[in-house]
Legacy VTK file of the C-alpha trace (Angstrom):
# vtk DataFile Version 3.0
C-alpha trace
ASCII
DATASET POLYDATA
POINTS 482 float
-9.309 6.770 26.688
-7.328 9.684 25.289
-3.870 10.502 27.121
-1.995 13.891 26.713
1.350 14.226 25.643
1.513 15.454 29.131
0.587 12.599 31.676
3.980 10.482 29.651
6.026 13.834 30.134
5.521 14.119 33.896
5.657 10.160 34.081
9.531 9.664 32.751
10.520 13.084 34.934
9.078 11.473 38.084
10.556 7.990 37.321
13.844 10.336 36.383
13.694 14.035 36.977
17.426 14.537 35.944
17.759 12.512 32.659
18.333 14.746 30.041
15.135 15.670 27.866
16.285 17.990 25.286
19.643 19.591 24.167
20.599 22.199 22.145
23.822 24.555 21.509
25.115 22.907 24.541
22.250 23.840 27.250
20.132 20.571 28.328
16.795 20.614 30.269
16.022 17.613 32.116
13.138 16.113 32.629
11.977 17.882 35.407
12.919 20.886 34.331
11.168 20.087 30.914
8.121 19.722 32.597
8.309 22.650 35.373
8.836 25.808 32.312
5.758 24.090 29.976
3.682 24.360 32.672
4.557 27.785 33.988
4.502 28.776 29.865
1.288 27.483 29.767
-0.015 29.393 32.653
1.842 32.451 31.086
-0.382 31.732 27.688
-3.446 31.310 30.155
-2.898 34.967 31.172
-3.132 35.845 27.948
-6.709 34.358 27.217
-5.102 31.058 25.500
-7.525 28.209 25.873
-9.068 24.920 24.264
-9.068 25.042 20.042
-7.208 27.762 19.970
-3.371 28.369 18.297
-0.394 29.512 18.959
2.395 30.984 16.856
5.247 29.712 17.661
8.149 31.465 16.480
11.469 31.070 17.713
14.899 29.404 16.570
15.864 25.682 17.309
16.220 25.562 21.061
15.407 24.051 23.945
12.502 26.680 24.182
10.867 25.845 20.943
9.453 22.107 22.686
8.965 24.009 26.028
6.518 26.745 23.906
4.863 23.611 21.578
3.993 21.718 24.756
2.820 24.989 27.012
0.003 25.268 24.029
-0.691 21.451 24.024
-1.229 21.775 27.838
-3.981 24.157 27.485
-5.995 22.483 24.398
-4.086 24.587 22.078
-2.531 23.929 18.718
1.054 25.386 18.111
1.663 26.237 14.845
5.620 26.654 13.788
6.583 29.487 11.937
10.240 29.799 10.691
12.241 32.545 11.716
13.216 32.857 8.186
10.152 33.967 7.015
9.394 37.048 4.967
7.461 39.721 6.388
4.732 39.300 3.929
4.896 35.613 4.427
4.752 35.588 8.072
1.424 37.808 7.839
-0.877 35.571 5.322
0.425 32.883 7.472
-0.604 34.333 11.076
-4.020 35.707 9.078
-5.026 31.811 8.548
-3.877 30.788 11.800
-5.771 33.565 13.953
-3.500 32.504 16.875
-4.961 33.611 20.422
-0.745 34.316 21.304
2.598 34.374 19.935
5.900 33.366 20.573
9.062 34.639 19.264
7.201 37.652 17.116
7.851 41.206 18.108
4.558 43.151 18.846
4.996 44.837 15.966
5.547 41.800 13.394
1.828 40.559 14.934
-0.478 43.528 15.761
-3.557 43.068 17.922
-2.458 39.728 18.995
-0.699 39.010 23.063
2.456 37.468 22.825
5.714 36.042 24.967
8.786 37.809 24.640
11.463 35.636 23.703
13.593 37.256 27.238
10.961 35.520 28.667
11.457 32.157 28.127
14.591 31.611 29.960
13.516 33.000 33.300
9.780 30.806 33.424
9.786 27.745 35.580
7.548 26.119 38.243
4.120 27.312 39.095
0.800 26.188 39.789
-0.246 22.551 38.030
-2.265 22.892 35.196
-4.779 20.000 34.414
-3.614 18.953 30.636
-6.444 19.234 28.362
-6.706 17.831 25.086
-6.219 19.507 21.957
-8.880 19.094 19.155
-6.144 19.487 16.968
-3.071 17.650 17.102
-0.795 19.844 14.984
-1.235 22.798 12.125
1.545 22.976 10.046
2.245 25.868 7.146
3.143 25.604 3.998
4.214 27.872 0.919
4.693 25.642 -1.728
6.048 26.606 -5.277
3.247 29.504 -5.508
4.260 31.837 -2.689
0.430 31.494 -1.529
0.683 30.409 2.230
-1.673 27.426 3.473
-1.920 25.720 6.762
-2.271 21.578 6.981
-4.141 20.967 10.037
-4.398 17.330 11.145
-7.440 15.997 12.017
-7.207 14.220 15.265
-6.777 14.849 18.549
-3.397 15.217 20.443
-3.883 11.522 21.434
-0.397 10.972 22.772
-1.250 6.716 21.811
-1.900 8.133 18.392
1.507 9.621 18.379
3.261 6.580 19.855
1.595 4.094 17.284
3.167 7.039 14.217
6.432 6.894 16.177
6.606 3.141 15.935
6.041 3.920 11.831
9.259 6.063 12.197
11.345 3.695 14.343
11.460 6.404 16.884
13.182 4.555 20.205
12.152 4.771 23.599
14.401 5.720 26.514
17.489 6.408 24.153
18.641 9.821 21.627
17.405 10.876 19.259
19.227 13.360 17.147
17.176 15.917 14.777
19.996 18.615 13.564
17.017 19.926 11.375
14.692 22.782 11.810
11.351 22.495 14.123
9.598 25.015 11.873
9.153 21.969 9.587
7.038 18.833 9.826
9.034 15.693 10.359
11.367 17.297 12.583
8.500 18.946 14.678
6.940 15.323 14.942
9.878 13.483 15.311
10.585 15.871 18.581
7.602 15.679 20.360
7.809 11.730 19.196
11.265 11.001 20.852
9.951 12.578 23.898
6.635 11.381 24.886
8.665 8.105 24.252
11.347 9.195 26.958
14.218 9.981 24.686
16.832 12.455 25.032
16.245 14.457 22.147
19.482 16.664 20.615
18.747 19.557 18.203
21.312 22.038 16.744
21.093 25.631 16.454
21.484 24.893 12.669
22.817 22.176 10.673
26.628 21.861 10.387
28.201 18.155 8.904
30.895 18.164 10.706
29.488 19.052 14.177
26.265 16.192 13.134
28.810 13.333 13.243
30.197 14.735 16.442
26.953 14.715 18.540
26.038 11.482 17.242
29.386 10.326 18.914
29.147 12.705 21.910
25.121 11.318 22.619
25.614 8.244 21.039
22.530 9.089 18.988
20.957 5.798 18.465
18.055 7.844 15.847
19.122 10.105 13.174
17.045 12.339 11.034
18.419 13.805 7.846
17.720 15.048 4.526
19.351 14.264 1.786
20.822 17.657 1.763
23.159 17.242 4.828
23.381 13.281 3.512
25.275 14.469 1.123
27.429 17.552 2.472
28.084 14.923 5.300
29.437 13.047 2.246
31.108 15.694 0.922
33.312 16.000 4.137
37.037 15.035 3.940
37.327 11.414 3.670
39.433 11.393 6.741
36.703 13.486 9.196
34.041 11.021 8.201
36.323 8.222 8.309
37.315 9.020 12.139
33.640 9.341 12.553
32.069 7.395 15.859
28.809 6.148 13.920
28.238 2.633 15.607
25.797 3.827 18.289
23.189 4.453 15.208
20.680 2.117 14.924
18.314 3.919 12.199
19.006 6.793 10.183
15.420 8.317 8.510
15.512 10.499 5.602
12.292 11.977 3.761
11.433 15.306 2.348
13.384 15.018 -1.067
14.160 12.466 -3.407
17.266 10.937 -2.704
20.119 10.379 -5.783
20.879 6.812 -5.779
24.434 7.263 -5.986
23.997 9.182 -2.077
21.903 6.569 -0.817
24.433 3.678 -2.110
27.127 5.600 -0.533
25.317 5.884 2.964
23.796 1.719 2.776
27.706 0.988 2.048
28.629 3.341 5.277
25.993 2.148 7.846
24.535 -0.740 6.203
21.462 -1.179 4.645
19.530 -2.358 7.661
19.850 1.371 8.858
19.118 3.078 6.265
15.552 3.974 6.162
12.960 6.412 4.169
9.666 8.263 4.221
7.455 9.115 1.251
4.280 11.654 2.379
2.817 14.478 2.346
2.287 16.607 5.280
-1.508 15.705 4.736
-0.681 11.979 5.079
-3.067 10.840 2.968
-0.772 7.724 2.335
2.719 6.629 3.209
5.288 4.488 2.160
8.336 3.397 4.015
11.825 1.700 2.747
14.709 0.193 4.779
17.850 -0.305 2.833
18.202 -4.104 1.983
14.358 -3.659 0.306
15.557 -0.565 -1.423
18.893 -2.704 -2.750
16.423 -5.032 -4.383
14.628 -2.173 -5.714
16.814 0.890 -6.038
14.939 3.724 -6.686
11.870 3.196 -5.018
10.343 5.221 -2.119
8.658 1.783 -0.923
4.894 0.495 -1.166
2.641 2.027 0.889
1.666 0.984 4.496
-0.908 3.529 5.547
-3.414 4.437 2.449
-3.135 4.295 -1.183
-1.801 5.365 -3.864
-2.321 5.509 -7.619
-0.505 6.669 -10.674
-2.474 8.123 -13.607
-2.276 9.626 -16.881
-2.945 13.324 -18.381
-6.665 11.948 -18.871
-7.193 10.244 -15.493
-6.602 6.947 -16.497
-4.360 4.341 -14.719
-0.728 4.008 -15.792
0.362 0.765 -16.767
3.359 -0.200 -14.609
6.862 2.031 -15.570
4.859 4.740 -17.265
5.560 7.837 -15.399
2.167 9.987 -14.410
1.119 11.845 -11.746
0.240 10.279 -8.051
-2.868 10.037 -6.481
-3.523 9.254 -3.045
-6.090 8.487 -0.606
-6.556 6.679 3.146
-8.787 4.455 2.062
-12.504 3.177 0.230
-15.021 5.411 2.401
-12.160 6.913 4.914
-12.132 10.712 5.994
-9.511 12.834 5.230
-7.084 12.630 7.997
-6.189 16.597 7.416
-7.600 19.518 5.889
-6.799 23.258 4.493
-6.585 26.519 5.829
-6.753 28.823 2.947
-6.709 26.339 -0.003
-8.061 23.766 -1.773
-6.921 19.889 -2.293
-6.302 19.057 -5.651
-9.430 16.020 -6.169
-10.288 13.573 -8.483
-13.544 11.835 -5.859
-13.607 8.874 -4.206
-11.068 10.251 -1.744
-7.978 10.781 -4.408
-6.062 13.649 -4.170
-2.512 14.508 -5.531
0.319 16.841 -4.197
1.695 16.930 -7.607
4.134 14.125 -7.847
5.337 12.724 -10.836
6.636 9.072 -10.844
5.690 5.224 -11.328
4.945 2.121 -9.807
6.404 -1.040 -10.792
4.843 -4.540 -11.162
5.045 -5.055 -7.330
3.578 -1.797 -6.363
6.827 -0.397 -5.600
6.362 3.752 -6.242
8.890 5.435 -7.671
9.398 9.307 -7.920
10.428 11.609 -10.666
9.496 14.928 -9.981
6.909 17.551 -9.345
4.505 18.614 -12.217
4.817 22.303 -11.682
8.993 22.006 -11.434
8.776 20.416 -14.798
10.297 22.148 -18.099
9.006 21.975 -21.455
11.952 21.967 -23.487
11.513 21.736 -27.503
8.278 19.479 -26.491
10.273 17.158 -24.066
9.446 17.042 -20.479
12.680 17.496 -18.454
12.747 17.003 -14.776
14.943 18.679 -12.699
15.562 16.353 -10.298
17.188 14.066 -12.978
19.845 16.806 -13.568
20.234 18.074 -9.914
21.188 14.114 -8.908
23.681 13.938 -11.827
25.094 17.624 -10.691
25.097 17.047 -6.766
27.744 13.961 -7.895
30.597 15.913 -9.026
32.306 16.790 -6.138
33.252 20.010 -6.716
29.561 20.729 -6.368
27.542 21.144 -3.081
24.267 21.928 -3.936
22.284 22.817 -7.038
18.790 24.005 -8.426
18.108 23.487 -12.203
14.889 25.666 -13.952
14.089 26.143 -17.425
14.639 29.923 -18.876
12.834 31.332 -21.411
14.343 30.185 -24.971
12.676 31.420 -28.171
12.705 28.763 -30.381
12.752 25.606 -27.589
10.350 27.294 -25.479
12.518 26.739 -22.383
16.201 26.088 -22.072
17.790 24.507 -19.071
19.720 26.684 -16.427
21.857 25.242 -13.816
22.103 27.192 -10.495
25.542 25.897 -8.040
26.925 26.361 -5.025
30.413 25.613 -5.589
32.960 23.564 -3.385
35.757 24.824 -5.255
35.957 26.306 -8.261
34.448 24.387 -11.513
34.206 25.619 -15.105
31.478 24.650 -17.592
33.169 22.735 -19.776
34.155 20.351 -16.531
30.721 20.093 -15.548
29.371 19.238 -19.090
32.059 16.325 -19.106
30.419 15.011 -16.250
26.945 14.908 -17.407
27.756 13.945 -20.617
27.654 9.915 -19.589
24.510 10.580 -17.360
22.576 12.320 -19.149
20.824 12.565 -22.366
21.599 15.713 -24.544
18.612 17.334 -24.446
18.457 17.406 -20.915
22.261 19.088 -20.184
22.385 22.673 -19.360
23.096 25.359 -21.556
23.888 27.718 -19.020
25.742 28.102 -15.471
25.500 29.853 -12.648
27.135 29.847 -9.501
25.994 31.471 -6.197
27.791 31.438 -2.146
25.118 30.560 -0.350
23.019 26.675 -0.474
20.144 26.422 -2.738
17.926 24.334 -0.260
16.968 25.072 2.812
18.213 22.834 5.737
14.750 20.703 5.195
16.193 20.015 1.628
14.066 22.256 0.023
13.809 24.430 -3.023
11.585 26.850 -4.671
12.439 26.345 -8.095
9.661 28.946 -9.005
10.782 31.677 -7.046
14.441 31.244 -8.734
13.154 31.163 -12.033
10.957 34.130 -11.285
13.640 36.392 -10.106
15.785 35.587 -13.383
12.898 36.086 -15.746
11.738 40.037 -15.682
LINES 1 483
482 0 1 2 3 4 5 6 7 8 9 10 11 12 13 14 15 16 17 18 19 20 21 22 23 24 25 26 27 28 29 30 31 32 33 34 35 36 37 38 39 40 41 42 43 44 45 46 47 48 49 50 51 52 53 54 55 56 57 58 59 60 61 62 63 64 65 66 67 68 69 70 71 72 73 74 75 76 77 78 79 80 81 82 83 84 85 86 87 88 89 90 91 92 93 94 95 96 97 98 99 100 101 102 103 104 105 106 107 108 109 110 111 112 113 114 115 116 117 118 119 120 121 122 123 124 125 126 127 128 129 130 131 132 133 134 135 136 137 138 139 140 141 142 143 144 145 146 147 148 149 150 151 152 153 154 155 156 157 158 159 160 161 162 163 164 165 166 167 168 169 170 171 172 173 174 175 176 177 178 179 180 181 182 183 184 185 186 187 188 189 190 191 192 193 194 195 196 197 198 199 200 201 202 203 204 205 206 207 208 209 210 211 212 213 214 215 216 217 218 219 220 221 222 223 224 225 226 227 228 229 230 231 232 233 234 235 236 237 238 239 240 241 242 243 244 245 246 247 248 249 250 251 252 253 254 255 256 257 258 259 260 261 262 263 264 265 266 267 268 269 270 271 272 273 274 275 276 277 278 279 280 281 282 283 284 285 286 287 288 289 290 291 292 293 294 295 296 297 298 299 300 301 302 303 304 305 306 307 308 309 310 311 312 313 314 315 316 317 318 319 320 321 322 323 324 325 326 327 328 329 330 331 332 333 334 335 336 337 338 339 340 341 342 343 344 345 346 347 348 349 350 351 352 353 354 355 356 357 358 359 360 361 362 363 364 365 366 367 368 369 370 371 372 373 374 375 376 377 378 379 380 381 382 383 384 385 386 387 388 389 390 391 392 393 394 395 396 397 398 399 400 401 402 403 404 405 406 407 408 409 410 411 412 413 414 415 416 417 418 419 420 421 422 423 424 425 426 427 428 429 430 431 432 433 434 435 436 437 438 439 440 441 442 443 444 445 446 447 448 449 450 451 452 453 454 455 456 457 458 459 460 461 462 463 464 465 466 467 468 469 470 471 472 473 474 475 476 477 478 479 480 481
């Protein structure tokens, strides 16, 4: 038997109606509350002609209204899909054309023609109302997704919003039960839109923030005593980068697990964090959105193979050559993955296509290895990669090696157009303090090999990955290439 997200909701508020459900920017909703403004939100979308298998478009800033809209739509049947408030007009349109959603949230009327919305001055003043019998979603979530090509696509999961289905992927992420959970990422994205609706059918007190700051992180996992941490390695390392003496004073003891997914992790950051928590807590996630396969990694595994993103423990996955073939073990190629021999798809596309090879295999575009043990190791993506004299050159490599100096807080490398080697490499930094060429060249010099250090610098004020430790390397490139 199927049970909503719902029936666990309204049975932790009325075992505790004033434990604290969600926080964020210093307002908390309790439990009861929690439960009282998704239901009158869901009879507001109701009034609007929301129903079963339809969407909603949610659009709003971390909050403590961004769960309250997501579970409003669950409660009717309906799918919320996230959109970031960052968005681009143009984005934001293909992305609400694939989603057809029956209401919005967040959007002014006339960022979504045609289609009912919810006022963000709304949100505050809803609470109470008629019950609403929870029905269940044919869709569990519908997540979008730009990639390096600028062409929007939404990832819808196959499934229903089977709230045991959720619990059973929570116990996959360590999520706790009846404890915090702290998620200073934003809910536009997919891990931190699961985790959240994960920590809270389970009954924890979830904390998000507004954005993500290092300094105020460490402070709520003190104030909360956050006993689940998601990062990226993004704000792993400009945690790192911190004075010694902030993080040092640091109240860290209440954490028991500390994910991280989303980008590869430099070694250097993740020995610096094992060494800081201990290895036990240290933990990490290698998927896709579509979940065709996952691996998972604690710490004291990763020790014994450092590098690795772990051996998968939901599906399969494959590494293969230009031609198809298998890769022996070590020899970098491109990743495959599928759930299993004769097993559906547990996703599919809205406005795209899956890259196939049959049988099931797909790729996302990875580039790594796995070792003898089945251990998979990443490398980069095939369409971030640069051709440079006829040398593949991943960017990743350099960014790790760059991101260790610590003058430097973040940085994108892409390959420029270079008329006799075809591309040449260009480094893109945000700056800690100020750092000349020649200083950063010294630095690579030991970690790299010469073909792969930059020729050029540039430095910009603002981070070069969003706070879900992303990058579009492509749209970089593109605006320095005319």
């Amino acid at each position: 038997m199927v049970r909503h997200y719902f029936d666990l909701l309204r049975h932790y508020a009325d075992a505790e109606p004033d434990r604290p459900a969600v926080t964020c920017a210093g307002v908390t909703l309790t439990r009861a509350e929690l439960v009282r403004k998704a239901r009158a939100l869901g009879a507001r979308y109701a009034e609007l002609g929301v129903g079963r298998g339809d969407t909603v478009a949610v659009c709003l800033p971390n909050s403590v209204e961004f769960p309250v809209a997501a579970l409003a739509a669950w409660l009717l049947g309906a799918t919320p899909v996230p959109l970031s408030v960052k968005l681009a007009p143009a984005e934001r349109r293909g992305i609400l054309e694939l989603a057809a959603p029956a209401a919005t949230v967040g959007l002014q009327p006339e960022d979504a023609p045609g289609i009912p919305g919810v006022d963000v001055s709304e949100l505050p003043g809803l609470d109470g109302g008629a019950d609403i019998e929870p029905v269940v979603a044919p869709t569990w979530k519908i997540i979008p997704s730009g990639g390096s090509t600028g062409r929007p696509k939404l990832i819808a999961a196959d499934g229903e919003a089977d709230a045991d289905r959720l619990i059973g992927f929570g116990g996959l992420l360590r999520i706790p039960v009846d404890e915090t959970v702290l998620l200073p990422a934003p809910l536009s994205h997919n891990a931190p839109f699961i985790m959240t609706l994960a920590g809270l059918v389970n009954g924890n007190h979830v904390v998000l923030t507004p954005r993500f700051d290092p300094a105020e992180t460490l402070r709520l996992i003190a104030e909360h005593r956050a006993t689940f941490v998601y990062l990226v390695p993004t704000m792993m390392q400009r945690i790192w980068r911190l004075p010694a003496e902030v993080r040092d004073a640091a109240d860290v003891s209440s954490v028991r697990t500390m994910y991280h997914m989303a980008a590869p992790c430099p070694a250097w950051l993740k020995h610096a964090w094992i060494d800081w928590l201990g290895p036990e807590k240290v933990m990490e996630l290698y998927a896709g959105t579509e979940l065709q396969a996952v691996t998972v990694i604690d710490g004291v595994e990763w020790l014994a193979h450092p590098g690795s993103v772990g051996r998968p423990v939901l599906g399969e996955i494959e590494c293969r050559d230009p031609d198809g073939r298998p890769c022996r073990p070590g020899e970098v190629g491109e990743l495959w993955m599928r759930r299993g021999t004769g097993e559906s798809n547990p996703y599919r596309y809205i406005g795209a296509r899956p890259r196939s090879a049959g049988e099931g295999w797909e790729s996302l575009g990875d580039l790594g290895y796995l070792d003898e043990d089945g251990y998979v190791f990443l490398t980069d993506r095939d369409t971030d990669m640069i051709l440079v004299g006829g040398a593949n050159i991943f960017p990743a490599e350099i960014e790790a090696a760059l991101d260790r100096h610590p003058s430097v807080l973040t940085s994108c490398v892409i390959g420029l157009p270079h008329e006799d080697l075809g591309n040449a490499i260009h480094a893109i930094i945000q700056p800690r303090e100020p750092v000349g060429d020649a200083e950063l060249l010294a630095h690579l010099a030991p970690l790299l090999s010469r073909n792969k250090l930059p020729r050029t610098f540039e430095r910009v004020d603002h981070p070069l990955r969003d706070d879900a430790g992303k990058v579009r390397r492509t749209a970089l490139r593109s605006a320095r290439v005319r």
